[in-house]
Jmol script that loads the backbone (N, CA, C; Angstrom):
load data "model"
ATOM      1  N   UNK A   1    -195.672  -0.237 -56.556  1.00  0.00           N
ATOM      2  CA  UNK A   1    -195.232   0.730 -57.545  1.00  0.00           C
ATOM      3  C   UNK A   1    -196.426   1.091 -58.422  1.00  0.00           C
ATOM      4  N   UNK A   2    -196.823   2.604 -58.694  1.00  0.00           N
ATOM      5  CA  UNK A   2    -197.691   2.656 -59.027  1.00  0.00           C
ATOM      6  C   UNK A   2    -197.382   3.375 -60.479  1.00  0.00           C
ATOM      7  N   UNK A   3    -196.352   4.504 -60.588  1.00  0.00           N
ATOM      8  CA  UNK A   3    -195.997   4.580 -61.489  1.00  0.00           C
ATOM      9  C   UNK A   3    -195.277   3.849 -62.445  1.00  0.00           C
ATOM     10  N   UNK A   4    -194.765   4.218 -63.814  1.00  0.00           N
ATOM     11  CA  UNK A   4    -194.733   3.420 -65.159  1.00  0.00           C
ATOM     12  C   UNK A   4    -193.250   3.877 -65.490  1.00  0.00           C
ATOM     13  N   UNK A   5    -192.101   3.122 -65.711  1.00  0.00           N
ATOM     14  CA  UNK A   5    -190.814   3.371 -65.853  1.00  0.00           C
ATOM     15  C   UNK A   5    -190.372   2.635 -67.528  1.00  0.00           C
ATOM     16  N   UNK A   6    -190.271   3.059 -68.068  1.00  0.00           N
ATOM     17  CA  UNK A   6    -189.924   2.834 -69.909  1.00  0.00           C
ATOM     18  C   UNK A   6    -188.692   2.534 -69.988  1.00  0.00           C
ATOM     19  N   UNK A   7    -188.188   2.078 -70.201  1.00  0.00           N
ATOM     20  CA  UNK A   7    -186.592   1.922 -70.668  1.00  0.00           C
ATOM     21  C   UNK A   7    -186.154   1.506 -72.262  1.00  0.00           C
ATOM     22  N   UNK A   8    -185.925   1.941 -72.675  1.00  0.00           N
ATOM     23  CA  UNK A   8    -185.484   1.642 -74.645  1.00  0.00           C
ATOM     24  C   UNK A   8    -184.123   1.311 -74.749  1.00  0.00           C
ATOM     25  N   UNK A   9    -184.243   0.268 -75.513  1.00  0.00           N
ATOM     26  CA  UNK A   9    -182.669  -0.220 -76.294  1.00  0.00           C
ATOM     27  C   UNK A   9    -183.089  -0.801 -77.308  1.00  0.00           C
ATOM     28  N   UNK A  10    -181.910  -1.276 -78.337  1.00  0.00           N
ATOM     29  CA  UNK A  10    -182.308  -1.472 -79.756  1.00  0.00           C
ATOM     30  C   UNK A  10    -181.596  -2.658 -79.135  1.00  0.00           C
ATOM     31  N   UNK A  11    -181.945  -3.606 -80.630  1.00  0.00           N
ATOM     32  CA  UNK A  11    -181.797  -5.045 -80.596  1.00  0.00           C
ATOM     33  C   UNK A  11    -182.218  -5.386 -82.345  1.00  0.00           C
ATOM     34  N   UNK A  12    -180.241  -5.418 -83.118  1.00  0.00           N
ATOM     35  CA  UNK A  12    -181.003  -4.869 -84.271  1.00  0.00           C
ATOM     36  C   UNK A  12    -181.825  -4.070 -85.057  1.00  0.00           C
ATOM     37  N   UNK A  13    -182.755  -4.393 -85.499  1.00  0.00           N
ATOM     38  CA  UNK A  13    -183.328  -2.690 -86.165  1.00  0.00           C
ATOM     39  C   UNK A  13    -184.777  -3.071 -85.190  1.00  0.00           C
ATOM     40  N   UNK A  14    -185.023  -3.658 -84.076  1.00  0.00           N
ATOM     41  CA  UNK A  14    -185.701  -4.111 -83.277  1.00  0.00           C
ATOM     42  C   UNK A  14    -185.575  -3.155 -82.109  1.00  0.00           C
ATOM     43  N   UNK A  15    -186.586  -2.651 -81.165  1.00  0.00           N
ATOM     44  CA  UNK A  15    -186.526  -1.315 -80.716  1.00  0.00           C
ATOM     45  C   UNK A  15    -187.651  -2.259 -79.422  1.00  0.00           C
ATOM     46  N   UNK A  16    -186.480  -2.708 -78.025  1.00  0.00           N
ATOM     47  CA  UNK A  16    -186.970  -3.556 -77.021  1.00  0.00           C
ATOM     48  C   UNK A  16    -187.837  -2.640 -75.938  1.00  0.00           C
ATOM     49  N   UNK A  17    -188.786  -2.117 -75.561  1.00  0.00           N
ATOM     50  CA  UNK A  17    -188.997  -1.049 -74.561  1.00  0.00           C
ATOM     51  C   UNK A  17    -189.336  -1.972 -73.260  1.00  0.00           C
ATOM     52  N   UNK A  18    -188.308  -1.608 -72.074  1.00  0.00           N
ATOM     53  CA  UNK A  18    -188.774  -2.388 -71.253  1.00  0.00           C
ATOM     54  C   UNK A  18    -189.743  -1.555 -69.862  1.00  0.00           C
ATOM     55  N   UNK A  19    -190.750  -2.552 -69.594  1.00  0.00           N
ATOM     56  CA  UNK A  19    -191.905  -1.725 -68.818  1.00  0.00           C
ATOM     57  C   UNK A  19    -191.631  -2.121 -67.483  1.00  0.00           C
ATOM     58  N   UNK A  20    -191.085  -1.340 -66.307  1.00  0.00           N
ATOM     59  CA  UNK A  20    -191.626  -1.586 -65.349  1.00  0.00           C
ATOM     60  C   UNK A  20    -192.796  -0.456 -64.092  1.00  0.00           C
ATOM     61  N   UNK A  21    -193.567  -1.363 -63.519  1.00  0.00           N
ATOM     62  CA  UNK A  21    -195.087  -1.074 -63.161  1.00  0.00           C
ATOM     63  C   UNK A  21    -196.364  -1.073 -63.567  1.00  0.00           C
ATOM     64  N   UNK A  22    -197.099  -0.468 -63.489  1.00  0.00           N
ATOM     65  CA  UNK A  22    -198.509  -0.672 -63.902  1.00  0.00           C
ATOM     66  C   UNK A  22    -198.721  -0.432 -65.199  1.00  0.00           C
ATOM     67  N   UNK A  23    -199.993  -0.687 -65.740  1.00  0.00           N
ATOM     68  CA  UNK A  23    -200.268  -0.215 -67.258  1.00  0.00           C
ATOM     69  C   UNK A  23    -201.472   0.183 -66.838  1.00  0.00           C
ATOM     70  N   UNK A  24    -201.973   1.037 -66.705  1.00  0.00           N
ATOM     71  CA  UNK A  24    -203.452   1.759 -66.220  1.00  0.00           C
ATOM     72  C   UNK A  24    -203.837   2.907 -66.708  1.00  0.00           C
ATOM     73  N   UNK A  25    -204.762   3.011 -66.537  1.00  0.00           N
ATOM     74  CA  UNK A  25    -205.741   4.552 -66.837  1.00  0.00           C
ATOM     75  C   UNK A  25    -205.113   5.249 -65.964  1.00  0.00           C
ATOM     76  N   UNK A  26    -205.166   6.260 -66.919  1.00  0.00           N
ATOM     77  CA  UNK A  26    -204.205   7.708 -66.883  1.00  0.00           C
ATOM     78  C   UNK A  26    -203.064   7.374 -66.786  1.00  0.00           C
ATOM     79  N   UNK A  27    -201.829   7.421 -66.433  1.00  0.00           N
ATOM     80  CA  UNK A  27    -200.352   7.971 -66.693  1.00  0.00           C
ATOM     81  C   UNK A  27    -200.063   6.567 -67.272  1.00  0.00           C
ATOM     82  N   UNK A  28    -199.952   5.537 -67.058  1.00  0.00           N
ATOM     83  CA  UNK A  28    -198.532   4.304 -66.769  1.00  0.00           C
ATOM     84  C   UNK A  28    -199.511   4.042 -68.743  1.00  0.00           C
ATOM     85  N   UNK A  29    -200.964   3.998 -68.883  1.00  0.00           N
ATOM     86  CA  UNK A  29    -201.396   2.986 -70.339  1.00  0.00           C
ATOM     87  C   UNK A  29    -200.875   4.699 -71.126  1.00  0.00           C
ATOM     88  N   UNK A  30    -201.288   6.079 -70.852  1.00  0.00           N
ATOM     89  CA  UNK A  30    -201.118   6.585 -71.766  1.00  0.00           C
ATOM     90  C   UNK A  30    -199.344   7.157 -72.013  1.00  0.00           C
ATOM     91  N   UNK A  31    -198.428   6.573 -70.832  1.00  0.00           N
ATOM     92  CA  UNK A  31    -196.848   6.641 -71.356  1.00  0.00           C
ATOM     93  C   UNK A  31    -196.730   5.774 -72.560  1.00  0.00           C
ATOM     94  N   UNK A  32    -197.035   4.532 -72.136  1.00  0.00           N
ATOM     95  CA  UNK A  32    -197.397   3.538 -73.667  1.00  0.00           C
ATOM     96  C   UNK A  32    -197.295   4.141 -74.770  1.00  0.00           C
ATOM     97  N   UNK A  33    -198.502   4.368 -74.893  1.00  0.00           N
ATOM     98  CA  UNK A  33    -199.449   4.975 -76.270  1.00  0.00           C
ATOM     99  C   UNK A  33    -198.359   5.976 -76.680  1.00  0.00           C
ATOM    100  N   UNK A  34    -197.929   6.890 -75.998  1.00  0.00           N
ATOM    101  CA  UNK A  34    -196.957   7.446 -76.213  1.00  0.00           C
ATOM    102  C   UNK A  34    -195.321   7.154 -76.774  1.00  0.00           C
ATOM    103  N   UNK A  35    -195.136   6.343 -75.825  1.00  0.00           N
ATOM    104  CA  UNK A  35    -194.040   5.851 -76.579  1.00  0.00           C
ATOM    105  C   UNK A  35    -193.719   5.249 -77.577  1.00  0.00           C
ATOM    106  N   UNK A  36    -194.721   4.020 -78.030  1.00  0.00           N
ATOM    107  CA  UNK A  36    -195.101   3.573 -79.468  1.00  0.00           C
ATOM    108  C   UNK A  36    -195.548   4.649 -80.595  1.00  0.00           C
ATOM    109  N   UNK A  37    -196.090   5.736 -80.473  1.00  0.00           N
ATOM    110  CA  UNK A  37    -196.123   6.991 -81.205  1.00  0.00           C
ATOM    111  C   UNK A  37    -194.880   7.554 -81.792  1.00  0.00           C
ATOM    112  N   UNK A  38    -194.344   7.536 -80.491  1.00  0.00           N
ATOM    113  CA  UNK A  38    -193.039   8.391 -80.938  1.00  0.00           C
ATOM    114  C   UNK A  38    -192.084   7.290 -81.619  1.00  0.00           C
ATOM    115  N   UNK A  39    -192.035   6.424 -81.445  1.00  0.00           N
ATOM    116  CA  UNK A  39    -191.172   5.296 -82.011  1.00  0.00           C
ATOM    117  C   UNK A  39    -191.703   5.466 -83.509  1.00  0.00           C
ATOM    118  N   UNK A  40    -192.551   4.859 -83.676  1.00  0.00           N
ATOM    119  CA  UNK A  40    -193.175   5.398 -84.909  1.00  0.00           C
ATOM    120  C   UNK A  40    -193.159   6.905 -86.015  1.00  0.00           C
ATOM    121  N   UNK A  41    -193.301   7.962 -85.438  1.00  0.00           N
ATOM    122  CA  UNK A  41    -192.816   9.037 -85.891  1.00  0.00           C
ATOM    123  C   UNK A  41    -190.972   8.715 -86.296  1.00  0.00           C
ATOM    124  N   UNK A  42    -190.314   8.064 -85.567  1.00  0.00           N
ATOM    125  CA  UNK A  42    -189.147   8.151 -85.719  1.00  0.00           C
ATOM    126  C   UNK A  42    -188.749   6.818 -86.695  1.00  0.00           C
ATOM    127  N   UNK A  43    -189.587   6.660 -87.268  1.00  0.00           N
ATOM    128  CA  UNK A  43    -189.826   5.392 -88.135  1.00  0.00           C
ATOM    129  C   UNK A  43    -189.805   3.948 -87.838  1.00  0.00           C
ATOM    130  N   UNK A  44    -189.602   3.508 -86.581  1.00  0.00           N
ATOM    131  CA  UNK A  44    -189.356   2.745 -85.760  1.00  0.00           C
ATOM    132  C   UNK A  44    -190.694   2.208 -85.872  1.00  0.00           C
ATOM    133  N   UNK A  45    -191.029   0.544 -86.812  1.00  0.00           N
ATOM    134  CA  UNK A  45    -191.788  -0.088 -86.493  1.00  0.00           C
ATOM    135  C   UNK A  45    -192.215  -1.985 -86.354  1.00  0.00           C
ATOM    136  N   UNK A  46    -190.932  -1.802 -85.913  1.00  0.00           N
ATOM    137  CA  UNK A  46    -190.523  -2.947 -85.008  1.00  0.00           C
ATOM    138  C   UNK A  46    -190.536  -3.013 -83.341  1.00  0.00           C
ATOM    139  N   UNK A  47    -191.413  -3.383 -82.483  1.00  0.00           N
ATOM    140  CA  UNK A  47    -191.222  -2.941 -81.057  1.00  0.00           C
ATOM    141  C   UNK A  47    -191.635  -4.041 -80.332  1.00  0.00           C
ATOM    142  N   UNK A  48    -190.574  -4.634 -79.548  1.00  0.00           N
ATOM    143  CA  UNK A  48    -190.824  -5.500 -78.347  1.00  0.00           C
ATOM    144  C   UNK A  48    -190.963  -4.853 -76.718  1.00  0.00           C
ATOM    145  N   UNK A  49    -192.446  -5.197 -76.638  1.00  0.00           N
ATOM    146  CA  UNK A  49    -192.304  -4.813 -75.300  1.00  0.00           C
ATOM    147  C   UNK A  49    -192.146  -5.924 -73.997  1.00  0.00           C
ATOM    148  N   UNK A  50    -191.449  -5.290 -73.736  1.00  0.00           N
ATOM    149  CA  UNK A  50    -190.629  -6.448 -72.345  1.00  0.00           C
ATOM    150  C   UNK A  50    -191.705  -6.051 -71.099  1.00  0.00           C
ATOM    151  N   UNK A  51    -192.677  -7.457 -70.779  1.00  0.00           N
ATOM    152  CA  UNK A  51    -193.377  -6.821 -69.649  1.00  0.00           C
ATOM    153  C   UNK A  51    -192.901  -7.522 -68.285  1.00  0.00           C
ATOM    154  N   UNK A  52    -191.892  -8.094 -68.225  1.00  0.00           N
ATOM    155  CA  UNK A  52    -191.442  -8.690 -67.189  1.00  0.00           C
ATOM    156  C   UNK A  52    -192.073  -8.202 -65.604  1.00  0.00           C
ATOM    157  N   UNK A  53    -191.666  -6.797 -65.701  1.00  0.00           N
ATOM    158  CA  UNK A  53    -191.461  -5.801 -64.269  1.00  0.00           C
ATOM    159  C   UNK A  53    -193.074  -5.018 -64.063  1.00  0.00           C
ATOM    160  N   UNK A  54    -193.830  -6.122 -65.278  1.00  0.00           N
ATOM    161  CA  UNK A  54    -195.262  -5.324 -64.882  1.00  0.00           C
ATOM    162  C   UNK A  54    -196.427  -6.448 -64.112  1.00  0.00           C
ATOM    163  N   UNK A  55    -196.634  -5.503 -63.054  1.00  0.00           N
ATOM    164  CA  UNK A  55    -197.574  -6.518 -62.200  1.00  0.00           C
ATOM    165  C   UNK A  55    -198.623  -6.716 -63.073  1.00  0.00           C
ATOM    166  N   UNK A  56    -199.396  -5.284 -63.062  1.00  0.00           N
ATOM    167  CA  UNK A  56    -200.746  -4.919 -63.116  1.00  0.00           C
ATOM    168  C   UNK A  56    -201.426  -4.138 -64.878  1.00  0.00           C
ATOM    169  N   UNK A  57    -202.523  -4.815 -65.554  1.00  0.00           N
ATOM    170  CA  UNK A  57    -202.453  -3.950 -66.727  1.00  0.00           C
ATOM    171  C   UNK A  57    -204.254  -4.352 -66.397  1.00  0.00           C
ATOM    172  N   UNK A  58    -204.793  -2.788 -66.542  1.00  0.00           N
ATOM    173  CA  UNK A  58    -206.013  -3.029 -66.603  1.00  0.00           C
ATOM    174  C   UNK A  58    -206.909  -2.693 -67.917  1.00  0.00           C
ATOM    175  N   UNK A  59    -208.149  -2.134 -68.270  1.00  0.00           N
ATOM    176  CA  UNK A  59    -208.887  -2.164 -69.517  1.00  0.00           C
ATOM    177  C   UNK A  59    -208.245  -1.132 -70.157  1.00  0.00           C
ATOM    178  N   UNK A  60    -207.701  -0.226 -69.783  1.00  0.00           N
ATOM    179  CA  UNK A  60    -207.250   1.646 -70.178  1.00  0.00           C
ATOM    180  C   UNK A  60    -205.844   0.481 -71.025  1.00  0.00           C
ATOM    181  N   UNK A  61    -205.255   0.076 -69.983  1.00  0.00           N
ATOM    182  CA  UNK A  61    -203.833  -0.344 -70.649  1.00  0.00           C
ATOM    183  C   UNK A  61    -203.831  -1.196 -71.495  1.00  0.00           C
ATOM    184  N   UNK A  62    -204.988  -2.349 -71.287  1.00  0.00           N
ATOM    185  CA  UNK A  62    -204.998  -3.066 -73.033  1.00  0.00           C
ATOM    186  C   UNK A  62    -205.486  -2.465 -73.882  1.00  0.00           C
ATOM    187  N   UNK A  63    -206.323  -1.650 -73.662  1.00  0.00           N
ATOM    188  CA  UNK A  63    -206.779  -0.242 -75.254  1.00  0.00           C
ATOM    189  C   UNK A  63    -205.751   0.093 -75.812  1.00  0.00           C
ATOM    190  N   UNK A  64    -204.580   0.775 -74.880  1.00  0.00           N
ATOM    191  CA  UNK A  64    -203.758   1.520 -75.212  1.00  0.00           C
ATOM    192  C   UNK A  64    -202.414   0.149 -76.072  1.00  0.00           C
ATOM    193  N   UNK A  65    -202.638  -0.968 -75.756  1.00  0.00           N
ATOM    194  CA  UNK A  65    -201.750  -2.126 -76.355  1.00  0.00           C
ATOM    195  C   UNK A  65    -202.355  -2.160 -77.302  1.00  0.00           C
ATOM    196  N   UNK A  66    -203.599  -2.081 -77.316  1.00  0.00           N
ATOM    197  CA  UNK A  66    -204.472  -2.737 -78.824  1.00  0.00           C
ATOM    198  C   UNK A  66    -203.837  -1.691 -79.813  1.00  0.00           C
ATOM    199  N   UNK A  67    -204.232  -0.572 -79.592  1.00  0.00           N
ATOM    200  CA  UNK A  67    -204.182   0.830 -79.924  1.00  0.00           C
ATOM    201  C   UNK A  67    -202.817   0.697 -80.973  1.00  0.00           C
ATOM    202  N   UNK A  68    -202.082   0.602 -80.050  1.00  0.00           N
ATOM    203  CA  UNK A  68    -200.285   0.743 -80.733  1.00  0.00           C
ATOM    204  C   UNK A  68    -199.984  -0.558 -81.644  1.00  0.00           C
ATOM    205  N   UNK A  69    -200.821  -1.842 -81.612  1.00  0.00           N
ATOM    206  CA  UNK A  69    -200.637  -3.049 -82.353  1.00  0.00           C
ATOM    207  C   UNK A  69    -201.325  -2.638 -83.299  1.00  0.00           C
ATOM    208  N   UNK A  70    -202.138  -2.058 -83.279  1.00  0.00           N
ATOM    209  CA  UNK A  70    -203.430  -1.730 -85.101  1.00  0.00           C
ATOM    210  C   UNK A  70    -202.185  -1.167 -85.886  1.00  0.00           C
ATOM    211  N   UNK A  71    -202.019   0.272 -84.947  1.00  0.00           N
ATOM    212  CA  UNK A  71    -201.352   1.486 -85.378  1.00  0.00           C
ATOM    213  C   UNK A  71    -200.043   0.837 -85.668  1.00  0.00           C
ATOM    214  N   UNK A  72    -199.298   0.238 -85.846  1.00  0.00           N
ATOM    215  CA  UNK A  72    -198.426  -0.420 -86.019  1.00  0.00           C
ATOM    216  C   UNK A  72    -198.486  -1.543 -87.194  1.00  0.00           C
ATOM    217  N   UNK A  73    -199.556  -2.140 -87.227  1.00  0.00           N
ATOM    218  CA  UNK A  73    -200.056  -3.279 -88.485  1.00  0.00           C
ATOM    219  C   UNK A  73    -200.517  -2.606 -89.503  1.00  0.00           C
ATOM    220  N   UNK A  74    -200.924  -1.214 -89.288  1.00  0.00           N
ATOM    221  CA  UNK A  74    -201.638  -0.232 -90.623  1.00  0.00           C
ATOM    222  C   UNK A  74    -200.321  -0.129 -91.267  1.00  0.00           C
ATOM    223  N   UNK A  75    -198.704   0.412 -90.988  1.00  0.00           N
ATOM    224  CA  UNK A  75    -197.568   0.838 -90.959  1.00  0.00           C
ATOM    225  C   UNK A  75    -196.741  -0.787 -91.616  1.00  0.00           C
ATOM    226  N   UNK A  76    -197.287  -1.877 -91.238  1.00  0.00           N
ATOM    227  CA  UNK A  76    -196.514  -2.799 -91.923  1.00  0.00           C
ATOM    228  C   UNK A  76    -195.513  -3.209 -91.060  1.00  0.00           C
ATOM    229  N   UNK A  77    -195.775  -2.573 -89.831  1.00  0.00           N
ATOM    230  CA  UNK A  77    -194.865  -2.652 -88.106  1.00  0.00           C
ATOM    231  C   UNK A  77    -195.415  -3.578 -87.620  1.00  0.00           C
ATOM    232  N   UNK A  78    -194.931  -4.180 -86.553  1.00  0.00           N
ATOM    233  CA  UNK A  78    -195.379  -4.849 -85.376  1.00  0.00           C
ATOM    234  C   UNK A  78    -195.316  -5.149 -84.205  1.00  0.00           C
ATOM    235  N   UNK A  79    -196.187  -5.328 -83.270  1.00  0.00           N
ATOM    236  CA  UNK A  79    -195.440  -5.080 -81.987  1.00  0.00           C
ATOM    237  C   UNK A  79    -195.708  -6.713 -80.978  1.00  0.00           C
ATOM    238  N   UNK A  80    -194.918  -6.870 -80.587  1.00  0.00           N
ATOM    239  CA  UNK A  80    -194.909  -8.654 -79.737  1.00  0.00           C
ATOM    240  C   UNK A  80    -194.748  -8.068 -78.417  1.00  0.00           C
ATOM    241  N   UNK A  81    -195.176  -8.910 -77.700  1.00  0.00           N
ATOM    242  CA  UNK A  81    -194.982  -9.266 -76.268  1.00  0.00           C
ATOM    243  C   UNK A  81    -194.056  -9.959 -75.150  1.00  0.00           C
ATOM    244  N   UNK A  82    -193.265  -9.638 -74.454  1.00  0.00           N
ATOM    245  CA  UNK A  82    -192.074 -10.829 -74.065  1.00  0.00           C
ATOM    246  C   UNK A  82    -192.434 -10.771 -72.345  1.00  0.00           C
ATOM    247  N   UNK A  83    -192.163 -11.893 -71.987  1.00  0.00           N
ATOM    248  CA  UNK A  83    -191.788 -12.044 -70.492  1.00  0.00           C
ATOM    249  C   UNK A  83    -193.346 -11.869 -69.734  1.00  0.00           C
ATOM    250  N   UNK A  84    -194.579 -11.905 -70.049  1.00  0.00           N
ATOM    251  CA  UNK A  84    -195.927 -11.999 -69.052  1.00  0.00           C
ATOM    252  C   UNK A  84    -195.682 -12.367 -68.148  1.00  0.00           C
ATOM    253  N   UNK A  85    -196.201 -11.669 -67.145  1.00  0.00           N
ATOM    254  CA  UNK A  85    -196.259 -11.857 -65.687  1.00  0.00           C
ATOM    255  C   UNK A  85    -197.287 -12.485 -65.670  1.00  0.00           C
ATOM    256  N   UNK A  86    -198.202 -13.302 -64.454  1.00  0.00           N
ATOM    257  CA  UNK A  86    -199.288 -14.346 -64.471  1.00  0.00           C
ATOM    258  C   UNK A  86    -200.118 -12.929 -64.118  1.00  0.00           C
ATOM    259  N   UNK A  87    -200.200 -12.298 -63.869  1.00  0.00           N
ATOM    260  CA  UNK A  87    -201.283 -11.054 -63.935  1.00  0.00           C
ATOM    261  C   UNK A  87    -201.995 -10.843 -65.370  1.00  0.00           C
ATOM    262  N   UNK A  88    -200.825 -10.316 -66.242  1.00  0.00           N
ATOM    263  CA  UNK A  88    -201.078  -9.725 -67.318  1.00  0.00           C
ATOM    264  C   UNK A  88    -201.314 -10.857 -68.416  1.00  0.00           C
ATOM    265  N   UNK A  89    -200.603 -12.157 -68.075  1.00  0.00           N
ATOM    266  CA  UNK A  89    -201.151 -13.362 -69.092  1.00  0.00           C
ATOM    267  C   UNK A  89    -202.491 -13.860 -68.692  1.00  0.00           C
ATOM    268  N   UNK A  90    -202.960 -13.550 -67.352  1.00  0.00           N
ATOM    269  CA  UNK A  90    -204.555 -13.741 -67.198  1.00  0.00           C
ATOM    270  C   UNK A  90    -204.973 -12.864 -67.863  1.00  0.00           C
ATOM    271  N   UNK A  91    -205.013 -11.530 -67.601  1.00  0.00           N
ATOM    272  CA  UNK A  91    -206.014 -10.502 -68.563  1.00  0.00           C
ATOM    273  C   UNK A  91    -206.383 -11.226 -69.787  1.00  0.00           C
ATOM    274  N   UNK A  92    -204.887 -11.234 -70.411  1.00  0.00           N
ATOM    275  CA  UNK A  92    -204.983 -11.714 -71.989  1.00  0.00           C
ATOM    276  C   UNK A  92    -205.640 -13.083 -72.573  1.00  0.00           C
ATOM    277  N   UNK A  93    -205.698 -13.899 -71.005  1.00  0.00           N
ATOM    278  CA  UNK A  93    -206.165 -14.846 -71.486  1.00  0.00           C
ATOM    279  C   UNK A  93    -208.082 -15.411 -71.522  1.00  0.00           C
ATOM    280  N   UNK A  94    -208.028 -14.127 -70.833  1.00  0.00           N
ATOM    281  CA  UNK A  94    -209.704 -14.406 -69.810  1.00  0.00           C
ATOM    282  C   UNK A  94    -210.380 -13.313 -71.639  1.00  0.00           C
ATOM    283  N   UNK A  95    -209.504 -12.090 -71.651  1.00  0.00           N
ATOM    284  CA  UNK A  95    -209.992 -11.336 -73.424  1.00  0.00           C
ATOM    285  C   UNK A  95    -209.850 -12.009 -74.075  1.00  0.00           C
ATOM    286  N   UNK A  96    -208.981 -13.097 -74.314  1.00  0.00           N
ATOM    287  CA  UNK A  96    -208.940 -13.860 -75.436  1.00  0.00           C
ATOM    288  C   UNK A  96    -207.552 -13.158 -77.059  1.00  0.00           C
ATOM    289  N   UNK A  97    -207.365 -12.439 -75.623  1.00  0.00           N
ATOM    290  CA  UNK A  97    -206.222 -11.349 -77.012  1.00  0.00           C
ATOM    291  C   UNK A  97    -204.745 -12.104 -77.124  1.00  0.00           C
ATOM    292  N   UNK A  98    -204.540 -13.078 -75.836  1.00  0.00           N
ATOM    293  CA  UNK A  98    -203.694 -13.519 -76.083  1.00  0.00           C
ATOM    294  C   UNK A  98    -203.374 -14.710 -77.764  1.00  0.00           C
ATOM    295  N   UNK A  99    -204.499 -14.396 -78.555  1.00  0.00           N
ATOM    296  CA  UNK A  99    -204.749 -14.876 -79.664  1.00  0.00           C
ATOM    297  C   UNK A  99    -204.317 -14.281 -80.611  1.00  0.00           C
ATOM    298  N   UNK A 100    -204.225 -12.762 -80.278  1.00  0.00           N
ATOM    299  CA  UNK A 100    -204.183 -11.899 -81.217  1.00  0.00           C
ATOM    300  C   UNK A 100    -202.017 -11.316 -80.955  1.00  0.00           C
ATOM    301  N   UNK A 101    -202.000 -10.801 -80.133  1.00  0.00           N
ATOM    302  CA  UNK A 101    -200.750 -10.685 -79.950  1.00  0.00           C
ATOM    303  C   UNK A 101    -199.239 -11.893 -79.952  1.00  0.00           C
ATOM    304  N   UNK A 102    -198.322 -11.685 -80.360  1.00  0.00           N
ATOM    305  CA  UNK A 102    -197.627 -12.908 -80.179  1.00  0.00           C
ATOM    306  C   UNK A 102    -196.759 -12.767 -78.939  1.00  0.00           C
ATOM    307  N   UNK A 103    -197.113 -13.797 -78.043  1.00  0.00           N
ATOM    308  CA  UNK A 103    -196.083 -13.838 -76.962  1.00  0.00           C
ATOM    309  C   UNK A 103    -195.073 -14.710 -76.870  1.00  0.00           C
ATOM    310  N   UNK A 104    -193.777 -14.029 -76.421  1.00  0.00           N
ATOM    311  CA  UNK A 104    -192.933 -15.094 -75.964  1.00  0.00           C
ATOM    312  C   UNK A 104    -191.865 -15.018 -74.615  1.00  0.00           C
ATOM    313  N   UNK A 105    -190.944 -15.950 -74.274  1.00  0.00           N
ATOM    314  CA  UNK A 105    -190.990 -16.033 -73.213  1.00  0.00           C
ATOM    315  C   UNK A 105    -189.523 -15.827 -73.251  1.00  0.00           C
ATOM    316  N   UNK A 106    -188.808 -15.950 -74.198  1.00  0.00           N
ATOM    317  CA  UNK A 106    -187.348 -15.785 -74.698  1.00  0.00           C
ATOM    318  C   UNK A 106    -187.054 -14.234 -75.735  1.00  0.00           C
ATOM    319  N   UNK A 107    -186.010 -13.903 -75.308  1.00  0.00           N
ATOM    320  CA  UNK A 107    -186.169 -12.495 -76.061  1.00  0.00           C
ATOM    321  C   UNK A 107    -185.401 -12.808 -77.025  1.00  0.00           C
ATOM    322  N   UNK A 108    -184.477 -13.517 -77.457  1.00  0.00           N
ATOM    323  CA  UNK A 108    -183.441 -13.743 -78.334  1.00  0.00           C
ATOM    324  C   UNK A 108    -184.833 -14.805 -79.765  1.00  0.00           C
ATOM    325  N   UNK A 109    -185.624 -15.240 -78.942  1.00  0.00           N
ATOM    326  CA  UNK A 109    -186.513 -15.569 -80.339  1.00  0.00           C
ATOM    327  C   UNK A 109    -187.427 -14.552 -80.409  1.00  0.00           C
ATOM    328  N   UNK A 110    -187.867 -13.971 -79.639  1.00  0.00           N
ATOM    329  CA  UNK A 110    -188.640 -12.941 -79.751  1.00  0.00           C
ATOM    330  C   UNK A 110    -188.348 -11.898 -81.421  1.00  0.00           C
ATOM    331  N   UNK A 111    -186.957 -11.563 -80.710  1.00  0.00           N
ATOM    332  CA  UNK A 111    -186.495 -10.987 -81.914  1.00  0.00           C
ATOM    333  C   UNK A 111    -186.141 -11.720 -82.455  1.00  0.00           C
ATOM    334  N   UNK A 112    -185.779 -12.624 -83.261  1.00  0.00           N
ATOM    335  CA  UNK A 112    -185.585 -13.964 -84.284  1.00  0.00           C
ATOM    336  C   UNK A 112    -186.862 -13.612 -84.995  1.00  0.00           C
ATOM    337  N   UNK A 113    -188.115 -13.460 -84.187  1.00  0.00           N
ATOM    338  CA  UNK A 113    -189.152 -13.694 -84.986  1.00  0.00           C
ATOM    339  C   UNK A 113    -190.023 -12.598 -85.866  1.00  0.00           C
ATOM    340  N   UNK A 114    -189.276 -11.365 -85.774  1.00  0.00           N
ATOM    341  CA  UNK A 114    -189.146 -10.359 -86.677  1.00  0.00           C
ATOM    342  C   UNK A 114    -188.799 -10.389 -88.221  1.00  0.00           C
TER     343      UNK A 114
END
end "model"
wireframe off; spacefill off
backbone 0.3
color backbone group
């Protein structure tokens, strides 16, 4: 699967987007960027992203994560991580960002921890 499939539901005033496929340069990192935008415009700055259904996230797609976590911490928002696949928890772990983002592995604390 190469394309990027979004799915949104709320969870409390908690706004879950779930990702399945890639996170890459051009379409799948800049749907992202996008969708955390618009969440934001819509005042929405609480956002869990569910990466369960994502294999693959390369340098374009952690920009575009970094990107929406700043843009989100300037706002007093924040955005967490749920469900890493061993793909995407290597990236994070080999950058060292998995330091910076909070991950978890349960969604019911996930959001708890809002």
């Amino acid at each position: 699967m190469s394309s990027l499939s979004i799915g949104q539901r709320q969870a409390r005033d908690i706004t879950v987007l779930d990702l399945e496929g890639d996170i890459t340069i051009g379409e799948g990192a800049s749907e992202v960027h996008s969708a955390i935008k618009r969440l934001m415009e819509q005042g929405k700055f609480k956002i869990l992203l569910n990466l369960a259904a994502v294999d693959y996230l390369d340098s374009d797609g952690l920009g575009k994560l970094i990107a929406g976590y700043t843009s989100l911490r300037k706002e007093g928002g924040e955005l967490k991580l749920l469900n890493l696949t061993t793909n995407v928890q290597d990236v994070l772990v080999i950058t060292k960002l998995v330091t910076v983002f909070e991950v978890f592995e349960d969604e019911a604390a996930a959001i708890n921890s809002f």
